[in-house]
DRENDO-1510 file (C-alpha; in Angstrom, 1 decimal, always signed):
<recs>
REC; n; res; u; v; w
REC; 1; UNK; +0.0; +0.0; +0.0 .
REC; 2; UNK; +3.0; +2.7; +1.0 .
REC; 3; UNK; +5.0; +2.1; -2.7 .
REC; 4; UNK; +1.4; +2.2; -4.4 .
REC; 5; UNK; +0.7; +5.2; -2.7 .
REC; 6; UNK; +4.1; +6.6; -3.6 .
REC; 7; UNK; +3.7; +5.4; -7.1 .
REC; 8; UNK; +0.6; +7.1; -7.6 .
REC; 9; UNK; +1.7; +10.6; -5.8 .
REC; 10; UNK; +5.0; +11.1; -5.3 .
REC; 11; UNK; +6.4; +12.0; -9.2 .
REC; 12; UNK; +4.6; +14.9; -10.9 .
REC; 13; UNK; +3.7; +13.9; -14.4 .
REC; 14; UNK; +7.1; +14.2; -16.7 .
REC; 15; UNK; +9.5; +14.3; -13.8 .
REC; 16; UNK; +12.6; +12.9; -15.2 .
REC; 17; UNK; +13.1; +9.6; -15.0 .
REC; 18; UNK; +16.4; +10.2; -12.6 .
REC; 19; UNK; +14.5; +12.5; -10.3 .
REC; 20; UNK; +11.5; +10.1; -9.7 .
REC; 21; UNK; +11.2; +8.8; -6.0 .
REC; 22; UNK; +8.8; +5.7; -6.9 .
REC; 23; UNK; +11.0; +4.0; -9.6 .
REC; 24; UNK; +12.6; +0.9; -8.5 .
REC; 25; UNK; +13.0; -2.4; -9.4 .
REC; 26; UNK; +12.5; -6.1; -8.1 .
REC; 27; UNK; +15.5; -6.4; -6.4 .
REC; 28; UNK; +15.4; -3.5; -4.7 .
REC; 29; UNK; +11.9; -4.1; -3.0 .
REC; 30; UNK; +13.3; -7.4; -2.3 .
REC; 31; UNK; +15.6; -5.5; -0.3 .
REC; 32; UNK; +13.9; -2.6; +1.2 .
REC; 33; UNK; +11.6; -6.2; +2.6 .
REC; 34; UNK; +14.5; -8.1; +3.4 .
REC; 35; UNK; +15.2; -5.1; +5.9 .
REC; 36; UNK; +11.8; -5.0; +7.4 .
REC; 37; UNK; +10.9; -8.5; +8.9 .
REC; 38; UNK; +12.7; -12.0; +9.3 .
REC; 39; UNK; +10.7; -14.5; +11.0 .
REC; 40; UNK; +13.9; -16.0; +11.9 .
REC; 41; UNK; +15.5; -13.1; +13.9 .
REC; 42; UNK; +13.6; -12.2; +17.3 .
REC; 43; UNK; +14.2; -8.0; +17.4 .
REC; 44; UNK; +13.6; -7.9; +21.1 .
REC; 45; UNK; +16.9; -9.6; +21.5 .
REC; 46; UNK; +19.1; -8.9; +18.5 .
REC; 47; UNK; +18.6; -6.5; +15.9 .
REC; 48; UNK; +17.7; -7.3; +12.2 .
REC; 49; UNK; +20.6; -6.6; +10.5 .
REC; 50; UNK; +21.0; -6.4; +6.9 .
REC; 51; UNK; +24.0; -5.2; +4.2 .
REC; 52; UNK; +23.2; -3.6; +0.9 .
REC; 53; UNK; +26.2; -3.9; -1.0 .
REC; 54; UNK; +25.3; -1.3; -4.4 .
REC; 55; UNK; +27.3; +0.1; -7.2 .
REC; 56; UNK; +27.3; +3.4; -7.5 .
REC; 57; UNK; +24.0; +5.0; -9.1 .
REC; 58; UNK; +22.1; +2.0; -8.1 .
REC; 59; UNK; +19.3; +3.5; -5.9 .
REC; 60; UNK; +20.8; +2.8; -2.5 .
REC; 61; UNK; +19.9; +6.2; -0.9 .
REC; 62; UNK; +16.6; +6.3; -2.4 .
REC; 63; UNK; +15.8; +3.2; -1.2 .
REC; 64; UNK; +16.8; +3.9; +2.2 .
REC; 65; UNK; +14.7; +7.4; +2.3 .
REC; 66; UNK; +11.6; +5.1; +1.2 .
REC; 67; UNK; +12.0; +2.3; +4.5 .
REC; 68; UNK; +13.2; +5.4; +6.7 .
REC; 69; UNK; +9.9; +6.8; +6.4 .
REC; 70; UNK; +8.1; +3.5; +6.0 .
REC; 71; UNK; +9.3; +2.6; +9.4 .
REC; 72; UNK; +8.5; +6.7; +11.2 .
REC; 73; UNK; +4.8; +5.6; +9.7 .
REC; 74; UNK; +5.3; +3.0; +11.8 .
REC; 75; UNK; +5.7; +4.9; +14.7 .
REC; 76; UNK; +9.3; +3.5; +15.1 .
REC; 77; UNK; +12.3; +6.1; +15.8 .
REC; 78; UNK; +14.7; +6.0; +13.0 .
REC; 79; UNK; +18.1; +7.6; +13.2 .
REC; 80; UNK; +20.2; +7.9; +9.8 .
REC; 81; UNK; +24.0; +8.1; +10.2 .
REC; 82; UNK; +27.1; +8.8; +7.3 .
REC; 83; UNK; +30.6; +9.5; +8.1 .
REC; 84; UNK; +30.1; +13.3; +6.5 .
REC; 85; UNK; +27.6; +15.8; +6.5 .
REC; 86; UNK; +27.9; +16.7; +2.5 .
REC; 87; UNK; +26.7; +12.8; +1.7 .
REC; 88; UNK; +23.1; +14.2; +3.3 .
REC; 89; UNK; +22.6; +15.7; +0.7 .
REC; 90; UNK; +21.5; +13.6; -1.5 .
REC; 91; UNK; +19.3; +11.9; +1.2 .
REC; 92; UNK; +17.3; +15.2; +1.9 .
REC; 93; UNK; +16.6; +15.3; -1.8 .
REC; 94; UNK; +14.9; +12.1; -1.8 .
REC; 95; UNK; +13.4; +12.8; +1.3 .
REC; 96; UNK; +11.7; +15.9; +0.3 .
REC; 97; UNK; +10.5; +14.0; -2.9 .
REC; 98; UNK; +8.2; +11.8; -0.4 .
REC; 99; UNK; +4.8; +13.0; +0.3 .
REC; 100; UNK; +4.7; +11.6; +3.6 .
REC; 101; UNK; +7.6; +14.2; +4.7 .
REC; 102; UNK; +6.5; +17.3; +6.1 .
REC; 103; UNK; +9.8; +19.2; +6.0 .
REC; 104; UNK; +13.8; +18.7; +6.1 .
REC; 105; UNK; +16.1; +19.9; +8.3 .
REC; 106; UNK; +19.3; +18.6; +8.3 .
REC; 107; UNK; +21.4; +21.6; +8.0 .
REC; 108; UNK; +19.1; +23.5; +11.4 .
REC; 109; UNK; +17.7; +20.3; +13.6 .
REC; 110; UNK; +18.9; +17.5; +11.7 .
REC; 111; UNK; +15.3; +16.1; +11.5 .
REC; 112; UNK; +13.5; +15.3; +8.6 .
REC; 113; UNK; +9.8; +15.4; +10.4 .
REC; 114; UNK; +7.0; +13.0; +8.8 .
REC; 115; UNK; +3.4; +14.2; +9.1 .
REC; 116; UNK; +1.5; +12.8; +11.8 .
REC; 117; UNK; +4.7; +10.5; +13.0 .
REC; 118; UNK; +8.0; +10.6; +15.3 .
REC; 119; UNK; +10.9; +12.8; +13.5 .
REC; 120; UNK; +13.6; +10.9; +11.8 .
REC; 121; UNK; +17.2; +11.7; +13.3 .
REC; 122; UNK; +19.7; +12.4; +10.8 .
REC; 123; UNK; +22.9; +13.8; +11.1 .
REC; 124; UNK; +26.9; +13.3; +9.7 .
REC; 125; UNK; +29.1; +10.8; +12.0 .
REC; 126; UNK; +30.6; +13.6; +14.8 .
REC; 127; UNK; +31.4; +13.5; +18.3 .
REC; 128; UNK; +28.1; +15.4; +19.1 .
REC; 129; UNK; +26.0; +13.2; +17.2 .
REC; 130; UNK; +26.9; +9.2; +17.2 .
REC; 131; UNK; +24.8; +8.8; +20.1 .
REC; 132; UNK; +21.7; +11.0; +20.0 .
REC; 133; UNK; +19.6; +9.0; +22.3 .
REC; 134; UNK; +17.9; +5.8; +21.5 .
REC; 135; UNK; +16.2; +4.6; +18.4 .
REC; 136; UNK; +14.3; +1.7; +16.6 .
REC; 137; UNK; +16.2; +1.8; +13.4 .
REC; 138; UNK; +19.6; +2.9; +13.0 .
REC; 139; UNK; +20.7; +3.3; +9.0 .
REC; 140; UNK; +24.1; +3.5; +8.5 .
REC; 141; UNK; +24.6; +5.4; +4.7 .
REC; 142; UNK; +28.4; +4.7; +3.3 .
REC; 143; UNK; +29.6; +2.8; +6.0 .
REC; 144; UNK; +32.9; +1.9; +3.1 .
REC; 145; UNK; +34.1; +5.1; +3.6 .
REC; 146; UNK; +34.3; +4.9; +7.6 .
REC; 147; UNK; +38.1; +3.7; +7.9 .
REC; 148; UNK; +39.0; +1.8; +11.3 .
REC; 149; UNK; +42.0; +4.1; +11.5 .
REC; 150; UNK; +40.1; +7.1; +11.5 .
REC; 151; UNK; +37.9; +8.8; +14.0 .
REC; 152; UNK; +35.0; +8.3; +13.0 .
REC; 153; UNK; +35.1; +4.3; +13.8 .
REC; 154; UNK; +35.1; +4.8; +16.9 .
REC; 155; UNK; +31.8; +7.2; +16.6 .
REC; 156; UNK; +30.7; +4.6; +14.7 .
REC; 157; UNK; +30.4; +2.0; +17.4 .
REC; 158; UNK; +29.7; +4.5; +20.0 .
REC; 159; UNK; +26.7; +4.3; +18.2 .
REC; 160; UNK; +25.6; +1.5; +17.5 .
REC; 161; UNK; +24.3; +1.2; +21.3 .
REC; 162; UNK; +21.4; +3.8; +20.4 .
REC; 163; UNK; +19.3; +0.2; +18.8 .
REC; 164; UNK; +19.9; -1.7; +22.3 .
REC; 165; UNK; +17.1; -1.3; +24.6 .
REC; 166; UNK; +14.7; -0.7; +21.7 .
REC; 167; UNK; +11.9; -3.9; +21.5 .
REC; 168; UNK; +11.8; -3.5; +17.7 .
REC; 169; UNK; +16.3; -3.6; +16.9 .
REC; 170; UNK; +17.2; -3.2; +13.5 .
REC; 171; UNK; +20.0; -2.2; +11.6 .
REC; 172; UNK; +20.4; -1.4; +7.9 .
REC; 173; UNK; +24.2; -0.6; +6.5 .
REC; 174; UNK; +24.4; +0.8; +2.7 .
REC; 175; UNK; +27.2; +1.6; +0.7 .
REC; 176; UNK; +29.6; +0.5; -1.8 .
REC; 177; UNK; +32.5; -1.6; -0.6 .
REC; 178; UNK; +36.2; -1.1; +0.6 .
REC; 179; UNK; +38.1; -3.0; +2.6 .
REC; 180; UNK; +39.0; -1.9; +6.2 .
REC; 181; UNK; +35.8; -0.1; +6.7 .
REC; 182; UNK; +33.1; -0.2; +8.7 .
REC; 183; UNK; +31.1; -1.8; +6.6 .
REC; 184; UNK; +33.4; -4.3; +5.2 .
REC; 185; UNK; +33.1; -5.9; +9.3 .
REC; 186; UNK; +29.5; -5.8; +9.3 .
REC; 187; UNK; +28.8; -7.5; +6.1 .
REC; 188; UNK; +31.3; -10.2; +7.1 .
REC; 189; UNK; +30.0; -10.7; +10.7 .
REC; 190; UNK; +26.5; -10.8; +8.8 .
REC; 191; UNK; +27.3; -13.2; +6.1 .
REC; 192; UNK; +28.2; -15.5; +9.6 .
REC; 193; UNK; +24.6; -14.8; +10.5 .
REC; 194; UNK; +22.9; -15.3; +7.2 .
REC; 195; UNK; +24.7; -18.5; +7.6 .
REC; 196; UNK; +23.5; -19.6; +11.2 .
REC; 197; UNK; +20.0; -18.5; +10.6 .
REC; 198; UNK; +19.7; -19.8; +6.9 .
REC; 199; UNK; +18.4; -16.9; +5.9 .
REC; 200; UNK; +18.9; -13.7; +3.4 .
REC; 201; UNK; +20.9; -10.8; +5.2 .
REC; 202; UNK; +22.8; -9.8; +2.3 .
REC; 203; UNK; +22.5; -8.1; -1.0 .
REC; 204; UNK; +25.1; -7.7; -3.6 .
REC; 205; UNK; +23.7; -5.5; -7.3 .
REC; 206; UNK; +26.4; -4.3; -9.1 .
REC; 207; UNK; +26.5; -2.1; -12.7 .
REC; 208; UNK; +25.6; -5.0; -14.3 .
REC; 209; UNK; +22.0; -5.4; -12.4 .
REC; 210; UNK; +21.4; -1.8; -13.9 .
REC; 211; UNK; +20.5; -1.3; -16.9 .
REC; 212; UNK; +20.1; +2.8; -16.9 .
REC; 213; UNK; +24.4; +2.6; -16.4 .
REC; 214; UNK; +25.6; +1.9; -19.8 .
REC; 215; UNK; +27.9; -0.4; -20.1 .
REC; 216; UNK; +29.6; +1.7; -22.7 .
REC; 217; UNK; +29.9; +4.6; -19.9 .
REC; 218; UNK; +31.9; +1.8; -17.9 .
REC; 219; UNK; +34.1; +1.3; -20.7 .
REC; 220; UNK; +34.7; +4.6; -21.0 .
REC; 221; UNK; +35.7; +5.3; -17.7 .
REC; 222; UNK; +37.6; +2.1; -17.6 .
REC; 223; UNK; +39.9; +3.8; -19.9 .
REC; 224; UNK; +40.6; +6.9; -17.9 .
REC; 225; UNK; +40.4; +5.6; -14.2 .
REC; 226; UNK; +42.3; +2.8; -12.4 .
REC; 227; UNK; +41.3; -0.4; -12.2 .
REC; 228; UNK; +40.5; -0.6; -8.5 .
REC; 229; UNK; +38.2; +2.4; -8.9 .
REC; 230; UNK; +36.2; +0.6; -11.5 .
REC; 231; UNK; +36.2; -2.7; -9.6 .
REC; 232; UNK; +35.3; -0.7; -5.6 .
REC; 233; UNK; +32.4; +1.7; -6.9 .
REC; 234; UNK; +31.1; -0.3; -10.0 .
REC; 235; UNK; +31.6; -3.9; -9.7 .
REC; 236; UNK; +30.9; -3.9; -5.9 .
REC; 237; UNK; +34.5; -6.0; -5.1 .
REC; 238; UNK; +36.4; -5.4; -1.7 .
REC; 239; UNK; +39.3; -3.1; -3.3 .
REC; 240; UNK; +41.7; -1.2; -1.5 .
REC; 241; UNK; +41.5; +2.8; -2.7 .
REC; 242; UNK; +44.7; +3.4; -4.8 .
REC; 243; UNK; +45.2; -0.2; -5.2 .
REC; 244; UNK; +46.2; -3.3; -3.2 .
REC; 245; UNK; +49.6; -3.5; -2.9 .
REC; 246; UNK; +49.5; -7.7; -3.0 .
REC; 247; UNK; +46.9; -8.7; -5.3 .
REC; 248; UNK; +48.1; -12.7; -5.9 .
REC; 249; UNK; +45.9; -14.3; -2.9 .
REC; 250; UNK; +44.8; -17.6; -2.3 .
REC; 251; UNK; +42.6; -18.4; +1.1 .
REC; 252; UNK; +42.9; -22.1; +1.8 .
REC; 253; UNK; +38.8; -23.6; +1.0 .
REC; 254; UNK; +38.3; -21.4; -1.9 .
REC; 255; UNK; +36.5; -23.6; -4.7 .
REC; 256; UNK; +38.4; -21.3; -7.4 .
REC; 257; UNK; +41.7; -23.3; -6.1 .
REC; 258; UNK; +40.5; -26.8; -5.4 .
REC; 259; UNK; +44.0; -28.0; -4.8 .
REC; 260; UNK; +44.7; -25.9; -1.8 .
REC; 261; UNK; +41.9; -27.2; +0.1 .
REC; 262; UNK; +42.1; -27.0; +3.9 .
REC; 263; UNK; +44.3; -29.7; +5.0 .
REC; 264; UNK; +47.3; -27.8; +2.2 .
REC; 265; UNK; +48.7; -25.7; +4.6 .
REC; 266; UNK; +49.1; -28.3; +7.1 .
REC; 267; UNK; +51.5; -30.5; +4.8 .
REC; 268; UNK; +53.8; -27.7; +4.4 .
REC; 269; UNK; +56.4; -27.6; +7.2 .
REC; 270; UNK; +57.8; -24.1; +8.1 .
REC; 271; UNK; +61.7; -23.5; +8.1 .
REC; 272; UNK; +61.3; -19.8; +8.7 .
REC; 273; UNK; +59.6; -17.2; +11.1 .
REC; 274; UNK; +59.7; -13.3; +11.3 .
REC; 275; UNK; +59.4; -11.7; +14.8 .
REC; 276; UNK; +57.9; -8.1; +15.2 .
REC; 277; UNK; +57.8; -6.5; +18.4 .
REC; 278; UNK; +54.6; -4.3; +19.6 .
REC; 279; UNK; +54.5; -2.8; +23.4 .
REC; 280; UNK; +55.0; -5.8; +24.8 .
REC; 281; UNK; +51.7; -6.1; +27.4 .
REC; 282; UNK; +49.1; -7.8; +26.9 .
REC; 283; UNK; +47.0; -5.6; +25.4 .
REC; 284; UNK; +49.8; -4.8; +23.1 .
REC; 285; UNK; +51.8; -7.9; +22.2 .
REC; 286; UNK; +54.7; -9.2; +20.1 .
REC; 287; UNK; +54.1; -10.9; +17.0 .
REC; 288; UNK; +55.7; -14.5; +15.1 .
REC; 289; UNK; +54.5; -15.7; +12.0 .
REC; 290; UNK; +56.3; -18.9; +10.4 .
REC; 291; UNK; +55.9; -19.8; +7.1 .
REC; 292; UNK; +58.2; -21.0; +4.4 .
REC; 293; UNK; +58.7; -19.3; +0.3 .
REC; 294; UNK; +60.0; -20.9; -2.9 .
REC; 295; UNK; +60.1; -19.3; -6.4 .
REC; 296; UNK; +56.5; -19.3; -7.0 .
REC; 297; UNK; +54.9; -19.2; -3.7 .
REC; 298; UNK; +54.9; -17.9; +0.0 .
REC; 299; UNK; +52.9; -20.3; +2.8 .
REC; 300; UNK; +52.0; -18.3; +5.4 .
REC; 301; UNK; +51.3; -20.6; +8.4 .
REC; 302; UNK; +50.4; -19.8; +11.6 .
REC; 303; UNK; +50.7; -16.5; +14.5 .
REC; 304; UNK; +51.3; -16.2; +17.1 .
REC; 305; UNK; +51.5; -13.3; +20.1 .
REC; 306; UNK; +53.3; -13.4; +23.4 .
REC; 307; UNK; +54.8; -10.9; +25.9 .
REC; 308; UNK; +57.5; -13.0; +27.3 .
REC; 309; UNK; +60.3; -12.7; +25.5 .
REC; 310; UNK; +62.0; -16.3; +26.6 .
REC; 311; UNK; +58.8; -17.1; +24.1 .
REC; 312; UNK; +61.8; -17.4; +21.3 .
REC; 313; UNK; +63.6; -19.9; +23.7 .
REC; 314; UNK; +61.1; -22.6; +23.1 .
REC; 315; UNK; +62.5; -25.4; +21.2 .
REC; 316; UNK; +59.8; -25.9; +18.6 .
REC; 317; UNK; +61.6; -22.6; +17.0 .
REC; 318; UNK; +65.2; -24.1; +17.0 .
REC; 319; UNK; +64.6; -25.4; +13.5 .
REC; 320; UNK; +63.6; -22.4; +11.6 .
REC; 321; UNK; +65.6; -19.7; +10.4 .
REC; 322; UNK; +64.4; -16.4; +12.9 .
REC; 323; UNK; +65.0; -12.7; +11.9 .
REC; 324; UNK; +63.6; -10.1; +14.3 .
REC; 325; UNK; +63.4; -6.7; +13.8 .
REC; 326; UNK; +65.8; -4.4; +15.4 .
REC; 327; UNK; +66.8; -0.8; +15.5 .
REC; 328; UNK; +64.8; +2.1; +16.5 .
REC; 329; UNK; +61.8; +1.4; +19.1 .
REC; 330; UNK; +62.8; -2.6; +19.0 .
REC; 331; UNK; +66.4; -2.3; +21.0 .
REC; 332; UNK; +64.6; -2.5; +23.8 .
REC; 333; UNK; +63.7; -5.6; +23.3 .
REC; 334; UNK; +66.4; -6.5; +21.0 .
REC; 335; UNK; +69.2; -6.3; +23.5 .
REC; 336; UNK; +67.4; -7.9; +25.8 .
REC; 337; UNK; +66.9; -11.3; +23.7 .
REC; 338; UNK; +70.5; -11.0; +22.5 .
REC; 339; UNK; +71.1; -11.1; +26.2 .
REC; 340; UNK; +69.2; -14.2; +26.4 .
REC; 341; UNK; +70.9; -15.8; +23.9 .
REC; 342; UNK; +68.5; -15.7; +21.1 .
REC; 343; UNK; +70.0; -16.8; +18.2 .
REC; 344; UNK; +68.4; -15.0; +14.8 .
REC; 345; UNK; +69.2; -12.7; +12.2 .
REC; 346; UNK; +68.1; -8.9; +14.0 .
REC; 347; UNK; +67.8; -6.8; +10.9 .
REC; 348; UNK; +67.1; -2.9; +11.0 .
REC; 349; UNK; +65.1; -2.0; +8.1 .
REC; 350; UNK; +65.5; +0.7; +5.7 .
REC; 351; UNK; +62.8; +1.7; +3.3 .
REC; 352; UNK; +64.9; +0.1; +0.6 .
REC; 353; UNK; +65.2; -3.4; +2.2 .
REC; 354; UNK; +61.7; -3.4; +2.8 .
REC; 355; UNK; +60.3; -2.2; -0.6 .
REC; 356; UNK; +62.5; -4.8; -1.7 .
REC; 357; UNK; +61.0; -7.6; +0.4 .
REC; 358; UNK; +57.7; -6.3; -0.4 .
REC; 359; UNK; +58.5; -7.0; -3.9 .
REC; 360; UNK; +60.0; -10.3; -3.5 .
REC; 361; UNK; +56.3; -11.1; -1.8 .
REC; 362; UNK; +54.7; -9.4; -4.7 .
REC; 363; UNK; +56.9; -12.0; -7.2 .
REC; 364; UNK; +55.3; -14.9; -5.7 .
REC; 365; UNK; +51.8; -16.2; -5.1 .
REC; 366; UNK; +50.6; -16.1; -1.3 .
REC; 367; UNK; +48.8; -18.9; +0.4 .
REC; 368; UNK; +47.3; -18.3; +3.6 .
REC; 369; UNK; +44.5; -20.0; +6.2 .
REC; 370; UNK; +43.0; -17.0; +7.1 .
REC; 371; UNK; +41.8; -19.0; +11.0 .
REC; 372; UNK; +45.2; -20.1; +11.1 .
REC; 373; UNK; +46.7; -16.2; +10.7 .
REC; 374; UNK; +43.8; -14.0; +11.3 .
REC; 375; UNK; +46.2; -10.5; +11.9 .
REC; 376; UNK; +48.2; -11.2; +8.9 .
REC; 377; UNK; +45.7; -12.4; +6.4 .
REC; 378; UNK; +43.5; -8.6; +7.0 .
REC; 379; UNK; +47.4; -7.1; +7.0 .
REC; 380; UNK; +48.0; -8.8; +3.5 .
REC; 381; UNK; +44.7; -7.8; +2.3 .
REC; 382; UNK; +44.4; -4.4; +3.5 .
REC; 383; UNK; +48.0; -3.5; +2.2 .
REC; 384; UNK; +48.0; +0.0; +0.5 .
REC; 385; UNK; +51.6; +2.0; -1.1 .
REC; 386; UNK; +51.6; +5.1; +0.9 .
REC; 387; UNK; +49.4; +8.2; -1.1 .
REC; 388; UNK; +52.0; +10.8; +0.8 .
REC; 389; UNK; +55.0; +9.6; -0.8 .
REC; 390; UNK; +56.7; +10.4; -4.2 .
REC; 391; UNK; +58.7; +7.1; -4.0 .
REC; 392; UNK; +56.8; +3.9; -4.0 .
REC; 393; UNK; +56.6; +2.9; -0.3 .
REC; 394; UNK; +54.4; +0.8; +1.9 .
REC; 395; UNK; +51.5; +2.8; +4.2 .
REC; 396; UNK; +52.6; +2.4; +7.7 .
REC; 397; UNK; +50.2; +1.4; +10.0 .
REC; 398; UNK; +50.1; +0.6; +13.4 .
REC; 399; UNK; +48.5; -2.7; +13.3 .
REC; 400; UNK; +50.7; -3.7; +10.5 .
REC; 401; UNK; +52.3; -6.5; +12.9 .
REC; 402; UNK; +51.3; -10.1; +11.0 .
REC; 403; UNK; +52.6; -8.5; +7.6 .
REC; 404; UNK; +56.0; -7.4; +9.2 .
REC; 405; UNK; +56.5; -10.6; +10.3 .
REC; 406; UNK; +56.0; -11.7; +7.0 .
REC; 407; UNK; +58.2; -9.2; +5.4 .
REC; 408; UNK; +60.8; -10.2; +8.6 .
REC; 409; UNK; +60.7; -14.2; +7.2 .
REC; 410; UNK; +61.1; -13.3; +3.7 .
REC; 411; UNK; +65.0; -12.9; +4.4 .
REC; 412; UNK; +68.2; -14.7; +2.4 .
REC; 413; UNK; +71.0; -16.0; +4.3 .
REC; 414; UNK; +73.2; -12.9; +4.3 .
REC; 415; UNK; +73.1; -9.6; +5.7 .
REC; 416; UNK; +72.8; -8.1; +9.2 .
REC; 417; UNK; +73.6; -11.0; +11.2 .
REC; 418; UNK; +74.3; -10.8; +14.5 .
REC; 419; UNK; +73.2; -14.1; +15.4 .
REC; 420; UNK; +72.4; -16.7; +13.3 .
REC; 421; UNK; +70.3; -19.9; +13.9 .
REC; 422; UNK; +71.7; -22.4; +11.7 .
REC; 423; UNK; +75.4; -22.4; +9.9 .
REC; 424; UNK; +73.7; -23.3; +6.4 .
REC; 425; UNK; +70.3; -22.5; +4.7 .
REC; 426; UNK; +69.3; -24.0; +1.4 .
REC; 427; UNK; +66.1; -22.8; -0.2 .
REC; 428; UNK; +63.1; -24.9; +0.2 .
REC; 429; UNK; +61.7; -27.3; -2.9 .
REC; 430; UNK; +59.1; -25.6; -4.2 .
REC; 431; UNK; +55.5; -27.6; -3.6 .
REC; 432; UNK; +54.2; -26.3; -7.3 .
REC; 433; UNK; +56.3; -25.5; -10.3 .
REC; 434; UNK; +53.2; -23.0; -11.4 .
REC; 435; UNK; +51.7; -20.7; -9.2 .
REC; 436; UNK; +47.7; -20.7; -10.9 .
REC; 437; UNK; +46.9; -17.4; -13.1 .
REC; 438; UNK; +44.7; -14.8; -11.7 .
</recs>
């Protein structure tokens, strides 16, 4: 009754087809429904939460205007979030295009107010606004471009409470992908729960599920744009902005790679392990990842953390060639294992030595178990080149730790020795003469 009503009044005759409010297709009232009820989820105890994962220009703000107000009809309090206040914008346009909207005010009140029903809450991601009291439905508009290293993560899940005493929970995230976001973690924690619940949580429509983008536009800008900017906002697929910096990755279990099924990784024995150091507490801990390389491929085994650092005096690591990173921050720690009598190669890094690990990974084909190497597999995905510097460099980043110690175990037998675990080092066999083409 709502969408008939708004197909019958909300377009004046010859509004252009781009500017209509009540044009949508299947799909998306699939998922505008998807979003309202799930027989399966009780909302008194855990909120509905769905992901609409859109290319850009596929209706995903105009959609969510249209179940924002739905729900205010209702009488359920709605709260709409974004990470800035220009990408309201657009969602006050659609909003004022609904005849159930009585005025918008997001630049005065932030409220858009629906007649004869509670206000609708909407307002950029700030300190002042992540938490504006409690709410039915919280909507969650370009959660991709909320980074976890920025600010505005932690507004966003200082929000999130607003849904929790609320008898009627739900949550709807929107937005095109990118990996290390916000929204990347909720549609992988909700893919879990699609999965527990057997039941649809999730919706992925990219360029090619709309037929009002051309395909020749998507040519054209194919031609003049990267090809992770094509891929992220019109193909819908987790892309790191400005490009991955390791692109050849094979998760153990994926179907595409049948023989490096799960059992792979545990047939390959690791003769190597890089050590990188963190605060040292618990909270804060040191890093070792083992793992062995050949000519073609890099098996990335298993991490692990500890604060102890007569942790590298345990026998199971006698066999394997160590390096641990020294210089800088790491003495510290450094002269205390060389005190200890930890035997390994403790190499100082230059940007140089590094870029040319980073390389030497790039050469070669990574396998990984993502449960066996949690840290590092995000680190390997998430790897960016650094958008400050002239000079191709990796983006630091504080939680960088699994993917040091992979750059760390990627070392030859010469250079920067101080210690060194065994008197001779011959490169492993490789497994596979051909790594597979991607």
């Amino acid at each position: 009754m709502y969408l008939a009503f708004l197909y019958t009044f909300a377009d004046r005759p010859g509004t252009p087809t781009k500017y209509r409010l009540a044009l949508w297709t299947d799909w998306q009232i699939k998922d505008m429904e998807m979003s309202i009820y799930n027989a399966k989820i009780d909302v008194s105890k855990i909120p509905l939460e769905t992901a609409w994962l859109y290319t850009r220009r596929g209706g995903k703000t105009r959609g969510l205007t249209i179940i924002a107000v739905f729900f205010s009809l209702l009488d359920k309090q709605v709260a709409w979030r974004a990470p800035h206040g220009e990408q309201l914008k657009k969602a006050g346009f659609w909003f004022a295009l609904n005849p159930f909207v009585k005025s918008v005010m997001i630049k005065s009140t932030n409220l858009v107010n629906v007649y004869n029903s509670l206000d609708i809450s909407i307002a950029p991601m700030t300190a002042g606004r992540v938490a504006g009291g409690d709410c039915d439905i919280l909507i969650y508009d370009e959660g991709g471009w909320i980074d976890k290293r920025l600010k505005a993560y932690q507004f966003y899940l200082a929000s999130r409470p607003m849904v929790s005493n609320s008898e009627f929970k739900h949550i709807i995230n929107a937005s095109t992908p990118a990996r290390d976001t916000a929204f990347q973690d909720e549609w992988d924690e909700i893919e879990k729960i699609e999965a527990k619940y057997n039941t649809p949580l999730t919706s992925l429509h990219d360029c090619e599920d709309c037929p009002w983008i051309p395909p020749e536009f998507i040519e054209s800008e194919s031609t003049k744009y990267p090809k992770w900017y094509i891929e992220m906002n019109y193909y819908c697929l987790w892309t790191v902005p400005y490009g991955a910096v390791f692109e050849k990755i094979i998760e153990v279990s994926d179907p595409k790679y049948p023989q490096f099924n799960k059992e792979f990784l545990y047939k390959v024995n690791a003769d190597r392990c890089g050590v990188d150091h963190n605060g040292g507490d618990r909270n804060n801990p040191h890093y070792l990842v083992t793992g062995k390389y050949d000519d073609n491929f890099v098996y990335i085994l298993d991490e692990y953390t500890f604060t102890d650092l007569t942790f590298l005096l345990e026998k199971r690591w006698f066999h394997l060639s160590m390096e641990i990173e020294d210089g800088l921050f790491n003495i510290q720690f450094t002269d205390q294992e060389k005190s200890l009598g930890i035997k390994a190669i403790y190499q100082e890094f230059s940007e140089d030595l590094k870029m040319e690990r980073v390389q030497d990974i790039r050469n070669r084909t990574i396998i990984i178990d993502k449960e066996r190497a949690p840290l590092t597999y995000q680190n390997i995905l998430n790897a960016a080149y650094d958008k400050a510097s002239r000079l191709v460099k990796l983006e630091k980043r504080t939680d960088q730790h699994g993917l040091d110690c992979v750059i760390h175990f990627m070392h030859k037998d010469a250079g920067g020795v101080h210690y060194k675990r065994l008197p001779t080092y011959k490169s492993p066999q490789p497994l596979f003469n051909k790594p597979p083409n991607f």
